[in-house]
RODO-2510 file (C-alpha; in nm, 4 decimals, decimal comma):
residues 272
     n   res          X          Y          Z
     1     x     7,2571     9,9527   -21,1450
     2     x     7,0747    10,2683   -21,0823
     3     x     6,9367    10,3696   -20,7320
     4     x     6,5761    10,3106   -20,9228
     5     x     6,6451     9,9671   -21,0078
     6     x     6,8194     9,8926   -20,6561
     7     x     6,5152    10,0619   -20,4829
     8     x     6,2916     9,8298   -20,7230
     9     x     6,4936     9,4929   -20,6256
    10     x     6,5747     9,5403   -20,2793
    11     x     6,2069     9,6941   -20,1455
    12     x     5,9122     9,5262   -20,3625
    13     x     5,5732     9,7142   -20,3822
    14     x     5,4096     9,4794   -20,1046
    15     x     5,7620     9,5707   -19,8546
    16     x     5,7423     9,9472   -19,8884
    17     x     5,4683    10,1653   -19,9593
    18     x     5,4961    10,4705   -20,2352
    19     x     5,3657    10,8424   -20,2161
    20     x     5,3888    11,0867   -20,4934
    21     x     5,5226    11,3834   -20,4136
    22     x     5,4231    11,6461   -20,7100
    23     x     5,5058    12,0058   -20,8578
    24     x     5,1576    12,1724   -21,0197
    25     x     5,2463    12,4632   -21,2498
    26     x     5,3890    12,3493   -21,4991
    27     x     5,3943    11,9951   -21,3563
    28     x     5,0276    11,8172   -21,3210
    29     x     4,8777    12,1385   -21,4328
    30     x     4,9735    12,3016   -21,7867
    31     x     5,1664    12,6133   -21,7329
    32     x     4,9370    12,8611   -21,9055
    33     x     4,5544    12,7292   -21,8800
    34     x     4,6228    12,5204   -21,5612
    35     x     4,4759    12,2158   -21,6871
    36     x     4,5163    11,8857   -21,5422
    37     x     4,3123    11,6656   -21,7843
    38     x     4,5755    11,4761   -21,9684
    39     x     4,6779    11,3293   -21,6257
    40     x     4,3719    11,1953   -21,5275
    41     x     4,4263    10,8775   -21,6671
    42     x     4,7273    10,8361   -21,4638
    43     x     4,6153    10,9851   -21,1279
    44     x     4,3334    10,7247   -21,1789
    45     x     4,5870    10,4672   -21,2076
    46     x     4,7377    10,5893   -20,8739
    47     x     4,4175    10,6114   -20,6798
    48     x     4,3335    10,2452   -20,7886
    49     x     4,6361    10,1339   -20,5878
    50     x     4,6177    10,3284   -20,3412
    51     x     4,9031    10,5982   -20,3732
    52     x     4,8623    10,9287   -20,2267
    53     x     4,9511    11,2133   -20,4344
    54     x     5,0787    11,5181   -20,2373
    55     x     5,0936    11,8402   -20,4296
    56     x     5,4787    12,0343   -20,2850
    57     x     5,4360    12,3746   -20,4548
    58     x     5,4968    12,7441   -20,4474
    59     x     5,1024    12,7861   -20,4012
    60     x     4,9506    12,9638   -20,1199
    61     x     4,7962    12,6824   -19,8398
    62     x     4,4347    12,9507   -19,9419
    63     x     4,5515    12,8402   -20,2775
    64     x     4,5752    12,4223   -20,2288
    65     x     4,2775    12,3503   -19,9787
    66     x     4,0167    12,4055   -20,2959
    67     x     4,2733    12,3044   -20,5715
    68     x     4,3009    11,9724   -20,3520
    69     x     3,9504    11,9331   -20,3690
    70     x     3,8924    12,0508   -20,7095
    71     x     4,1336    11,7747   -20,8013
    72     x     4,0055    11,4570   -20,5468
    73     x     4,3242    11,4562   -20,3329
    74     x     4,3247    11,4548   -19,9730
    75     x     4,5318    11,4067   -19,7231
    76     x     4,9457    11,5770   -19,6488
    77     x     5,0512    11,8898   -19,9097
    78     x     5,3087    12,1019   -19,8937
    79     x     5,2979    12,4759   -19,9860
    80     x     5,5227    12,8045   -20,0223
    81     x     5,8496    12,6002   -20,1634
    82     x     5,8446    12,3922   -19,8535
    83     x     5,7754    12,6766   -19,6036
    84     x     5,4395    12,5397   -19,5460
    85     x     5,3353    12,1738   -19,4636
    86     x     5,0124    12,0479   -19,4284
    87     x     5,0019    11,7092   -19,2646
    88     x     4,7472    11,4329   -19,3220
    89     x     4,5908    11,4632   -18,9661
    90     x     4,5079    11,8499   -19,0227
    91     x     4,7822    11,9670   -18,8246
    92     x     4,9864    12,2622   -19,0057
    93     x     5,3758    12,3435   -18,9904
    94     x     5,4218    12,6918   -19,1141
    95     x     5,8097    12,8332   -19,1248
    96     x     5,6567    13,1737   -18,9971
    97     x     5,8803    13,4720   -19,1693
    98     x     5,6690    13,7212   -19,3320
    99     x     5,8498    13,9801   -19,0593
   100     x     6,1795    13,8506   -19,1693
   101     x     6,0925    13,9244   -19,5457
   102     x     5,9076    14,2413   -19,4910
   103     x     6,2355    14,3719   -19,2832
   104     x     6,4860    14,1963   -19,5508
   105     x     6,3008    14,3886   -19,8262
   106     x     6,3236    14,7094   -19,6559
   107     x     6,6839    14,6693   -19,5593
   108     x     6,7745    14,6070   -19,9470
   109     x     7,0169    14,8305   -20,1268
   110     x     6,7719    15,0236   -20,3530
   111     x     6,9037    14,9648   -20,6949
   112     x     6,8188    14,5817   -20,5903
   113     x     6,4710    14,6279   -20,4618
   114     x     6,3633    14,9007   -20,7186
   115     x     6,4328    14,6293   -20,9724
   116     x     6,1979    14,3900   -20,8050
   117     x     5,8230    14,3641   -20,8630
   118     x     5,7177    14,1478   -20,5307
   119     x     5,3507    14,0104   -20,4976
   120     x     5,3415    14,2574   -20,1762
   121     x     5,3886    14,5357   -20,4619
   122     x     5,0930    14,4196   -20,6668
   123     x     4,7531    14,4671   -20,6323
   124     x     4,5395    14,2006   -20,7080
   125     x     4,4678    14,2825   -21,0402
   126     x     4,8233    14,2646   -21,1326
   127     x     4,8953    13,8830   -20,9969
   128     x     4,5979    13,7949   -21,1929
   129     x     4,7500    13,9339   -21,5278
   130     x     5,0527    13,8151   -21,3872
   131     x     4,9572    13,4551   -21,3473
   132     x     4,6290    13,4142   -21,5747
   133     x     4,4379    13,3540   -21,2692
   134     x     4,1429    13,4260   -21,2196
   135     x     4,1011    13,7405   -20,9354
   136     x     3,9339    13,5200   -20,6868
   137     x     4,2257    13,3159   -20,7185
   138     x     4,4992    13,5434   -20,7412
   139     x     4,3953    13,6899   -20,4099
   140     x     4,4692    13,3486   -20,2667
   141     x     4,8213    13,3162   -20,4060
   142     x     4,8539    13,6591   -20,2118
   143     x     4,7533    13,4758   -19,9171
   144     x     5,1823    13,4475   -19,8674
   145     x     5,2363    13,2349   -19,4695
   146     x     5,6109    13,1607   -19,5354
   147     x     5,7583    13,3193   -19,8657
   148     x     5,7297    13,5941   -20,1256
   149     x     5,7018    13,6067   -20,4828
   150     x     5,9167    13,8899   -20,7375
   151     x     5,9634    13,9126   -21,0753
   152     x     6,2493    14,1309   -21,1958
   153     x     6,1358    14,4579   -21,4037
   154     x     6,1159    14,4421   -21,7585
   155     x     6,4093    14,7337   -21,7200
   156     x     6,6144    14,5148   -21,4609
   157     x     6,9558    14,4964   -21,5991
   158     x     7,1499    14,1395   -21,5455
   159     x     6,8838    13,9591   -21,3682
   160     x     7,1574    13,6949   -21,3121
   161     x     7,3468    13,9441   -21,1028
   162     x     7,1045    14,0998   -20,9152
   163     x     7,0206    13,7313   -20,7864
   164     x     7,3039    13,6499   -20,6641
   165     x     7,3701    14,0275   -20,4740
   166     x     6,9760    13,9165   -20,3909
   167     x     7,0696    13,5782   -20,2165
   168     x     7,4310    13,7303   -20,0724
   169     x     7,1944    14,0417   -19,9013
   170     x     6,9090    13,7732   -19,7939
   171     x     7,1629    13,5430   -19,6030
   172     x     7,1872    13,7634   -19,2486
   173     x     6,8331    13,7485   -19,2068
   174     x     6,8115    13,3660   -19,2960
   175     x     6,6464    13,3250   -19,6179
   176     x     6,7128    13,2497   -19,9540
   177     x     6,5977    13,2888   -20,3456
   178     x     6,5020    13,0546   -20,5207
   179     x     6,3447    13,0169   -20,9189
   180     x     5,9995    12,8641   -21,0206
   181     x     5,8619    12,7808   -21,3659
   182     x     5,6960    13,1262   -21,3615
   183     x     5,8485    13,3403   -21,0911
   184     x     6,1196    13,3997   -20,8100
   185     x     6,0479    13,3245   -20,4660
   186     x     6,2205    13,4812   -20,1257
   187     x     6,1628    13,1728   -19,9271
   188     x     6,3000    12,9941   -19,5967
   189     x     6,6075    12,7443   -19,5493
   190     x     6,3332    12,4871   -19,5884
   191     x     6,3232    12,3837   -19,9402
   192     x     6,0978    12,1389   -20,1194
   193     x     6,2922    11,8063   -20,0130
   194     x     6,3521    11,9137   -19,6978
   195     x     5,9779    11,9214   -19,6394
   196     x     5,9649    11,6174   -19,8318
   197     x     6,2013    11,4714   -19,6040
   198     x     6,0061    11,5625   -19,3098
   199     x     5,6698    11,4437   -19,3961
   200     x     5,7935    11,1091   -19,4706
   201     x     6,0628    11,0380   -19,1669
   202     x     5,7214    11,0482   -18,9465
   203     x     5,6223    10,6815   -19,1271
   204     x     5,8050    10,3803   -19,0474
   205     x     5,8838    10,2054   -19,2696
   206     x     5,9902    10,5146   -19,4590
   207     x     5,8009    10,5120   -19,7827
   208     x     5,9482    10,4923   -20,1379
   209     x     5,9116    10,8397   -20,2837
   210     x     5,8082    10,9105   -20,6730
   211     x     5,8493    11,2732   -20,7097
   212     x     5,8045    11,5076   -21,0536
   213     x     5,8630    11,8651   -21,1201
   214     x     5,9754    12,0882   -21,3700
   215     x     6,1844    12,4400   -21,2462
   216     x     6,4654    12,4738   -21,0758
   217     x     6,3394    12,4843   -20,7060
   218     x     6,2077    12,1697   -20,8086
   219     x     6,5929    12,0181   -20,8650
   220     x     6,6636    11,9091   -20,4897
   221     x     6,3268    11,7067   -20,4541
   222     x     6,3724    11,5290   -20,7578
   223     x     6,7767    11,4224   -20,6674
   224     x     6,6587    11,2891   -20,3318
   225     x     6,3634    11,0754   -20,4567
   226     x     6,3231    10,7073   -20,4900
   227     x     6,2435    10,7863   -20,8763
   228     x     6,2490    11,1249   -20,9808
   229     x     6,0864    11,2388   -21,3170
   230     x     6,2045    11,5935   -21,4501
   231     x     5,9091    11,7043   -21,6775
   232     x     5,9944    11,9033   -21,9754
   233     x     6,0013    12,2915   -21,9788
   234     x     5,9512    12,5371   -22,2459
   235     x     6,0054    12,8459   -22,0394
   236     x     6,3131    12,7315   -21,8036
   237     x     6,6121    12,4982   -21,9145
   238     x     6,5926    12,3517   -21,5617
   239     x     6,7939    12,0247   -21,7274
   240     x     7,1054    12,2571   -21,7386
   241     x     7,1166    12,2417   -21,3345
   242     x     7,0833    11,8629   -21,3379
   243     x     7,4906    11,6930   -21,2140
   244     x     7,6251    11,4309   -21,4656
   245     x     7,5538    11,0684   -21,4568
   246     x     7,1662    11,1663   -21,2732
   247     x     6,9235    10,9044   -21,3200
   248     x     6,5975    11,0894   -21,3517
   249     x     6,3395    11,0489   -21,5948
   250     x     6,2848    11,2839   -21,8495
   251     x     5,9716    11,3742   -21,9852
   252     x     5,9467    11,4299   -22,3455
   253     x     5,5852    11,5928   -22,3290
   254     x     5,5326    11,9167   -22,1173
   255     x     5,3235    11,9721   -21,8174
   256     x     5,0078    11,7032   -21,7311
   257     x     5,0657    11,5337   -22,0647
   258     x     5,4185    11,4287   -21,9199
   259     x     5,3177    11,3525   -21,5508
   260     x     5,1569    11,1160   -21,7267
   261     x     5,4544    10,9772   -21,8988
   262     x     5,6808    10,9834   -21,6040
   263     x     5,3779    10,8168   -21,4037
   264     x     5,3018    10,5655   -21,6506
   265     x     5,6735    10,4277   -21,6448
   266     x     5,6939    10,4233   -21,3073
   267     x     5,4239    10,2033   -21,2671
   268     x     5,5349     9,9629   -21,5153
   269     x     5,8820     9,9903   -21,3420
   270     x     5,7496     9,8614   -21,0383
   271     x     5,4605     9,6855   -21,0966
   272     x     5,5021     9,5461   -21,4644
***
């Protein structure tokens, strides 16, 4: 039996209550235009039973508060890889270390951080070429509370390297790197499922979680949930990170048209 099925049989959907816990780039929204129409039909299904959907991304909190609206959610989100969390009462919970990445970044060994191309690098112009956004827009995802952005140069040699020396030189001052669907991200300790973990440990009972993402600091969130739904990737093999024997689901469309996959069997998983 997987832990799906034994969630399914031992909880009911009238014992425990379930919240959707969701990646956008990539994710609900299509990687490149950022649409989020083929889920609609499936968020619909959602809001017709009542399940919050809480976006957990690398986006700015500037970035989510319209996005949220833009998209009809409300309530708890989570922002910055976890660094920021927005609770459903208004109440914010930001893992304040813009000093400890400005001073880790200027403490770097050179041939590491000349190599980097940080959001605090760019103008605003460049994170909107950078991301297709529009500028508006990008100047919110430079809005940064709790993490920074990089990209390695086009010149970089052994991005895979420089990583880890990255991480092993971030570690005094208490952060770590992690990889999106579109860029890498100097974050804190706090990852996505540990912010996951916190929003829902203040409901009793604890609710069943249903979470879906597609890049690799998406990996953690989707082993600790209830039912987890790896969406596929055309820019990251984020399936290569996943242990053997894992019971996630695996989307066979990309971006909103498989959040509405994943969604769509998890509803008939526990609802018929």
């Amino acid at each position: 039996m997987t832990r799906t099925e034994a969630v399914s049989q031992t909880t009911g959907s009238a014992a425990r209550a379930v919240v959707v816990f969701t990646d956008l780039d990539g994710t609900l929204m299509d990687h490149d235009s950022y649409d989020v129409a083929p889920a609609k039909p499936a968020l619909d299904a959602l809001a017709a039973r009542s399940i919050p959907v809480v976006p957990v991304t690398s986006k700015t909190r500037a970035e989510l508060v319209p996005l949220m609206a833009r998209l009809g959610l409300s309530g708890a989100a989570i922002a910055e890889n976890g660094g920021v969390v927005m609770r459903a009462d208004g109440s914010v919970d930001a893992a304040d270390t813009r000093e400890k990445i400005a001073a880790a970044l200027a403490a770097l060994p050179k041939n590491i951080r000349d190599a980097m191309m940080c959001f605090c690098d760019m103008e605003v112009e460049q994170i909107a070429a950078a991301t297709g956004l529009a500028h508006d827009d990008a100047a919110r995802a430079a809005a940064r509370e709790a993490s920074e952005p990089f990209m390695w140069r086009a010149d970089a040699t052994s991005a895979s390297t420089l990583t880890q020396m990255l991480g092993a030189a971030l570690e005094k001052y208490g952060l770590c790197v992690t990889r999106g669907g579109r860029f890498f991200h100097i974050v804190p300790p706090r990852d996505k499922a540990a912010a996951i973990s916190a929003l829902l440990s203040a409901h009793s009972p604890r609710p069943q979680s249903w979470v879906l993402g597609d890049g690799p600091n998406d990996v953690s969130m989707l082993l600790a949930a209830d039912r987890g739904a790896l969406i596929a990737n055309a820019h990251v093999d984020t399936a290569r990170l996943l242990p053997d024997g894992h019971d996630l689901y695996m989307s066979r469309a990309p971006g909103p048209a498989g959040w509405h996959e994943a969604i769509t069997a998890f509803l008939t998983a526990e609802f018929g």
